[in-house]
N, C-alpha and C positions, 0 to 999 in steps of 0.2 A: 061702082061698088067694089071693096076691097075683098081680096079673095082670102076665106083661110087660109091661116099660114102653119106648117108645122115644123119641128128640126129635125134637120138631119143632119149626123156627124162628117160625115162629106158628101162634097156635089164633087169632087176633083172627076175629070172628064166626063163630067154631063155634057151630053149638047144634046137640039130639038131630036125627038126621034127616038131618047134613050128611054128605057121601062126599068123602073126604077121603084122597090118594095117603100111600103110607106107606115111608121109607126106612128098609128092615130093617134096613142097614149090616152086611150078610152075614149075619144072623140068617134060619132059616128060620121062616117062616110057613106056615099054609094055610086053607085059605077055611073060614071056621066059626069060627076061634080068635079067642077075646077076646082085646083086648089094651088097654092104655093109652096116651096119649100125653101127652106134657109138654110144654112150652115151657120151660121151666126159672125159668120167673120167676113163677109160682103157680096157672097153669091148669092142670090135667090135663081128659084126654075119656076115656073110653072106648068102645067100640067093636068091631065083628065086622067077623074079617077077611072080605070080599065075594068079592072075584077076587084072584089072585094072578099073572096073566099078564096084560098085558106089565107093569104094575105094579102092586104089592101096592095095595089101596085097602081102607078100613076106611067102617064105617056107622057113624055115631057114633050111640051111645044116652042119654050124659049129658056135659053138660060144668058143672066146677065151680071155683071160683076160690078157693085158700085164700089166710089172711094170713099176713105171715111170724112164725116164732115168734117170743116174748120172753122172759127177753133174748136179744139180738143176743149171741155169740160171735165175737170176731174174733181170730185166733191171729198172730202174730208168730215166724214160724218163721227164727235164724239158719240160712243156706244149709248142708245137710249134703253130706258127701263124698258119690260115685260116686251110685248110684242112689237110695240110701236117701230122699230128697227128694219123690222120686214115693209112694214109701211111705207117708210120713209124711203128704202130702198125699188119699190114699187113704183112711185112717186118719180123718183128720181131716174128712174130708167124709161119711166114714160115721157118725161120731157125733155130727155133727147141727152144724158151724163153720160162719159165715153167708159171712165172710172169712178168706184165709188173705194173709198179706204175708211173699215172703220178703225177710230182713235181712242186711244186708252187714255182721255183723257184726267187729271189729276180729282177733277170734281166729278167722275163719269156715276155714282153712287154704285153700287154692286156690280157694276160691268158685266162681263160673262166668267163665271167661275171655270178652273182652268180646265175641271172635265168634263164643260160643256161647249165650252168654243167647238172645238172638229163639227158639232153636229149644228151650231145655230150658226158656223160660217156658211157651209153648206144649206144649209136653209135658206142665208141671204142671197145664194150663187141660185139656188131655184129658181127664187122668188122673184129675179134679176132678169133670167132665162124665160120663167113664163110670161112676165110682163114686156118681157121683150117680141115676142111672138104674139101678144095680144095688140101690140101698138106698131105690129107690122114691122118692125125693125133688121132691118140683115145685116148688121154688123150689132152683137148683146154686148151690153157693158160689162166689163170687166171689177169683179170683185177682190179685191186684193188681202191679204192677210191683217191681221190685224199691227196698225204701226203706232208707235210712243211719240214723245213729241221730239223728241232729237232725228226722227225719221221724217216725220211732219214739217220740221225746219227744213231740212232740205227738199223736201217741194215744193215749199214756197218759195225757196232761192231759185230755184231751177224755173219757177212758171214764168210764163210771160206777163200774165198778169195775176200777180196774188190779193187773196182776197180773204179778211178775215171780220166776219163779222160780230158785230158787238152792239146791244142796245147802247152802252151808254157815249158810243162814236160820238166823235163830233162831225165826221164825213161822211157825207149820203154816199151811198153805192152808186148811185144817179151819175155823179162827178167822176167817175172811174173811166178812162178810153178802153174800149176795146176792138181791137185788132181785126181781123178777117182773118188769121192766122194764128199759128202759135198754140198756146195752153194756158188754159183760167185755172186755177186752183183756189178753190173756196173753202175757208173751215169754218165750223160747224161747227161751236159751242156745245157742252152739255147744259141740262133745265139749268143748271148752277150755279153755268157761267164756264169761262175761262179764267183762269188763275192767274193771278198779276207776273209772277213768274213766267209762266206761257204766253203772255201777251208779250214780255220782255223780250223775250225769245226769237218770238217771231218778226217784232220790230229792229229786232237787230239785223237783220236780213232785208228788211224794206217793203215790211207788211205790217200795217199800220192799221189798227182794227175801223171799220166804216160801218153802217147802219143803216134800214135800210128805211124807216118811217117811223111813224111815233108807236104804231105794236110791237108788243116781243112776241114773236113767233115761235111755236117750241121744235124745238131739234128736228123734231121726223117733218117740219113742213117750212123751215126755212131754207133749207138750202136748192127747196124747190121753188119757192120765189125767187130767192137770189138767182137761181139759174135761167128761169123766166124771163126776166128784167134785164140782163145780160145776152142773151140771145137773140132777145128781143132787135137788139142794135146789131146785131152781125148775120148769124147761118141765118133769122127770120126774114129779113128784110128781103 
């Protein structure tokens, strides 16, 4: 059985032994229960909860430091309508995305208006954060600002394998190698589409849009197939 897990902003010299406050973030505890803790960036500890009044504090009995897997996954999500975004980013951090970037793509329809980004980036960085903690995770994906497509070119130049998907490809995703190492960088169309321009763009780089079956899958839950289908052959195996 996996143990709750919660965060915490640092473990820096934890070892077995340490007592250590613990913020439930309204989760109940009590004194006896294991639990784990994370920093989000590759330590986890664990530990028995001790006292739970005035503040929860944990015994730690092991603390360990993992690497982060290979390869790196970094998703390229155009911005989707109404909430579906947090979804998507859900989703995505549950099947194991190291980065997620969302993209101001040219067809993204209303995107985030400019004085609401601060608050629904941070939304996405939550959302990223709790699902990270729910799926046991010690190193949380990283949510980046949001990038245009002249910023999205250069990720795909720089990945080791780039990856853009498109229903109307004529290349299955299937046919793509991928490595034991290195960095995948997928984009993720808006409902729209990508723009013949943006395809251009990114083909001139040597990212050549592929597809992934005969459904179109919408924004918030393709890039989690694709990421599936691809892992599938490398960190799963």
């Amino acid at each position: 059985m996996t143990l709750p897990t919660f965060y915490r902003r640092s473990l820096d010299g934890a070892s077995a032994g340490s007592l250590l406050d613990l913020d439930t973030a309204g989760r109940p505890v009590l004194a006896g229960d294991e639990v784990a803790l994370t920093d989000g960036a590759g330590t986890t500890a664990t530990g028995t909860v001790t006292v739970t009044e005035p503040t929860p504090a944990v015994s730690l009995t092991a603390v360990r430091s993992a690497p982060q897997e290979t390869p790196r996954v970094l998703v390229v999500l155009a911005i989707p309508d109404g909430d579906r975004g947090e979804l998507a980013v859900e989703m995505l951090t549950e099947v194991g995305v190291d980065v997620i970037v969302p993209w101001a793509a040219s067809r993204c329809g209303t995107g985030w208006p400019a004085e609401q980004a601060p608050g629904t980036l941070a939304g996405w960085r939550d959302t990223a954060r709790d699902a990270a903690l729910e799926a046991r995770r010690s190193w949380f994906p990283e949510v980046r600002d949001v990038a245009d497509t002249t910023e999205v070119v250069g990720l795909l130049q720089d990945a080791s394998v780039p990856v853009v998907l498109h229903d109307a490809a004529s290349g299955p995703l299937a046919d793509i190698p991928v490595p034991g190492r290195g960095e995948i960088v997928i984009v993720v169309g808006p409902e729209d589409g990508i723009s013949e321009d943006e395809l251009a763009a990114f083909a001139a780089v040597g990212a050549e849009p592929v597809r992934m079956g005969s459904s179109v899958l919408r924004t918030s839950t393709a890039g989690v197939a694709a990421t599936a289908a691809l892992l599938a052959r490398s960190r799963w195996r």
